[in-house]
C-alpha positions in Angstrom: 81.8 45.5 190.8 82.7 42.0 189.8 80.3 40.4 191.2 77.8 43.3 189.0 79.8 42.4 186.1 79.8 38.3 186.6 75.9 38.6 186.7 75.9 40.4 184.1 78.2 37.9 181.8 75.8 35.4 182.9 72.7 37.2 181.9 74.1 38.0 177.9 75.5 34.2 178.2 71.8 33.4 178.5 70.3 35.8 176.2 72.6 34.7 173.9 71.8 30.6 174.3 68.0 31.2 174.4 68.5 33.3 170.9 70.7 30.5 169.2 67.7 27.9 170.8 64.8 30.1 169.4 66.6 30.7 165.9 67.0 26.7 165.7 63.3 26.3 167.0 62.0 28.8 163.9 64.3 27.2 161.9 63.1 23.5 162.4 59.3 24.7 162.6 59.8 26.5 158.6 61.0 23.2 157.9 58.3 21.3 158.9 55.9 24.1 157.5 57.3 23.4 154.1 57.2 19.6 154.2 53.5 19.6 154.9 53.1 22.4 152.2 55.1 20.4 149.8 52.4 17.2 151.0 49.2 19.5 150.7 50.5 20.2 147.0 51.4 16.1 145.8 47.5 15.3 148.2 46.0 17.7 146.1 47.4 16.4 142.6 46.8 12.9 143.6 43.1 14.3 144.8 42.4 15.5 141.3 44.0 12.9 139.6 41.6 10.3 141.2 38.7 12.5 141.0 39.7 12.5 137.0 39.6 8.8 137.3 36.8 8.1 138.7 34.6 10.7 136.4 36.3 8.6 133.6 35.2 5.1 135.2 31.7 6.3 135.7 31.4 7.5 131.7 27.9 6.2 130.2 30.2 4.4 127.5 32.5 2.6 129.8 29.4 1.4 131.7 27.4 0.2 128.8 30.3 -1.8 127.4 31.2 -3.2 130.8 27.2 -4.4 131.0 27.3 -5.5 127.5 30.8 -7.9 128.2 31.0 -8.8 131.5 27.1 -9.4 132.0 26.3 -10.2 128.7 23.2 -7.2 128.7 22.1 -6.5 125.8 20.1 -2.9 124.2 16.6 -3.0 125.3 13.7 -3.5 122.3 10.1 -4.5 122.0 11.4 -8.0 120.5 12.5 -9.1 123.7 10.9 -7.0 126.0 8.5 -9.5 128.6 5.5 -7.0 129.8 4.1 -8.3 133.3 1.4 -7.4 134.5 -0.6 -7.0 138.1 -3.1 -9.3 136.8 -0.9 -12.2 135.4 1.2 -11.9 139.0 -2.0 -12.8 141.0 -5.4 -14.7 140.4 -7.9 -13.1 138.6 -10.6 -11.8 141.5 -14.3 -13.1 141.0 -16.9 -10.8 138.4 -18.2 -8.0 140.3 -22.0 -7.1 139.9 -22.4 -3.9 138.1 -23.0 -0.8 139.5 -20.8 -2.2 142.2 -17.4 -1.2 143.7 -16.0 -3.3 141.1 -16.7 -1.0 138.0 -13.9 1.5 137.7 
């Protein structure tokens, strides 16, 4: 009977330590659940704060008065405008007889 009752003091001593060691593992594992919840959240904010950033960087304004200071571009108009053309770029090919492959 002692023996019976020994082994069974033993057996509720170990329930009893593997249920304080499981509450402290769920407990830990919540905690670490929240922190990465809590760093998913701040990711997220600094996500869409850089996304906002980035659309504001890439504005047609911004870029046209970055071109026009920093490399000195300047609006496009037939006053300054340079045509090239194929013909200018290479020499001019000999006449062609008529009727030829030439006449287009």
């Amino acid at each position: 009977m002692i023996r019976l009752n020994l082994v069974l003091l033993l057996a509720v001593l170990a329930s009893a330590f593997y249920l304080v060691h499981t509450q402290y593992e769920s407990r830990r594992l919540y905690s670490a659940l929240d922190r990465a919840q809590t760093q998913s959240k701040r990711l997220d904010a600094d996500h869409e704060q850089l996304a906002v950033q980035r659309r504001a960087q890439a504005a047609p304004a911004r870029v046209q008065q970055l071109a026009q200071r920093q490399l000195q571009m300047r609006q496009v108009t037939p006053g300054i405008t340079q045509y090239v053309s194929e013909r200018a770029a290479t020499p001019a090919p000999a006449p062609a007889a008529e009727g030829g492959e030439g006449a287009r």
